[in-house]
C-alpha positions as CSV (number, residue, x, y, z in Angstrom):
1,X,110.3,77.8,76.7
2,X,111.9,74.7,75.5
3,X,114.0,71.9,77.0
4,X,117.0,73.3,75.0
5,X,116.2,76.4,76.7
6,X,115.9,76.0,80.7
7,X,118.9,77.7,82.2
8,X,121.8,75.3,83.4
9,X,121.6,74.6,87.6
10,X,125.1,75.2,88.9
11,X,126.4,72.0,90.1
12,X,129.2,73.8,92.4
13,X,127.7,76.0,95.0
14,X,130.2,78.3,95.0
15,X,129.9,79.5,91.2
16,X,126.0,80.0,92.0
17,X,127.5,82.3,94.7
18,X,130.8,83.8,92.7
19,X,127.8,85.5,90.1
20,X,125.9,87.8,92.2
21,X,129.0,88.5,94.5
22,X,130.5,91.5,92.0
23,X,127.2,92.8,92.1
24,X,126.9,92.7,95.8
25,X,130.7,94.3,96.1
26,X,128.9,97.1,93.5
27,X,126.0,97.7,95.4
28,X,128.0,98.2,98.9
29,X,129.9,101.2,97.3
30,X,126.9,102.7,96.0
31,X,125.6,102.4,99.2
32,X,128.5,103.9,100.7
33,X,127.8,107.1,99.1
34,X,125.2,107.9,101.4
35,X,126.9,108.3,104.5
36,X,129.7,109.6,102.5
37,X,127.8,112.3,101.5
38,X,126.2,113.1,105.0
39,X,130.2,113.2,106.3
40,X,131.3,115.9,103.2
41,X,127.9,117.7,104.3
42,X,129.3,118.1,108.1
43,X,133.1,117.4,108.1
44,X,134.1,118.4,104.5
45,X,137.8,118.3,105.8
46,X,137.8,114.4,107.1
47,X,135.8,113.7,104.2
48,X,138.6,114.5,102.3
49,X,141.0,112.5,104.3
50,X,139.4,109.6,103.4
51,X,138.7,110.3,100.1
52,X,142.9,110.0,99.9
53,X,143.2,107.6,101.9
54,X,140.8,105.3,99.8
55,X,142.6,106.7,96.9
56,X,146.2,105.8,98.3
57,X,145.0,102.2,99.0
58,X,143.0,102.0,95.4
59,X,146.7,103.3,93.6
60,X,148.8,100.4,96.0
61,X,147.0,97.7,94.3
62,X,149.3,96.3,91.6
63,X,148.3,97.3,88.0
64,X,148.9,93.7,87.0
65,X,146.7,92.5,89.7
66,X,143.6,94.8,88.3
67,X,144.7,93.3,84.7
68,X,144.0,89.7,86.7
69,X,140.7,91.0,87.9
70,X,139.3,92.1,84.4
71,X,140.8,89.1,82.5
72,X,138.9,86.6,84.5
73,X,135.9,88.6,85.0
74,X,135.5,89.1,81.0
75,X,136.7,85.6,80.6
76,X,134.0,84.2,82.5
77,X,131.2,86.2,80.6
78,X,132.9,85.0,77.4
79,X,132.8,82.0,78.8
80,X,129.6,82.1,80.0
81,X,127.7,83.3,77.1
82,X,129.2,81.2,74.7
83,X,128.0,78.0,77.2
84,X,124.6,79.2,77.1
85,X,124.5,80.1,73.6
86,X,126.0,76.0,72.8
């Protein structure tokens, strides 16, 4: 490994902690499957229920907000690769 090549340190704190944050949001809903599943097992009814409800909420968000969401997230792995790759 060169000089050229040693990965940038994050001067803001926050970006360092922005990265892995997605990923940690990801994790938590695969995680979430577990119990989930032990619920559908037992309750198959109020799994249901919540199945809609967590659908209801998920349709409520605005469709321009999701657009916001996926803009800035692609933007910043544009953004990000093409930093590293300079």
């Amino acid at each position: 490994m060169t000089a050229g090549d040693e990965p940038a340190e994050p001067v803001d704190r926050w970006t360092a902690q922005a990265r892995p944050a997605f990923l940690y949001v990801m994790y938590v809903f695969l995680l979430w499957s577990l119990p989930m599943s032990i619920v559908a097992g037992l309750r198959p009814a109020m799994a249901q229920a919540m199945i809609r409800g967590m659908a209801a909420y998920l349709a409520a968000i605005p469709e321009p907000l999701y657009a916001l969401f996926g803009t800035g997230y692609l933007g910043y792995t544009v953004a990000r690769e093409w930093g590293k790759r300079r």
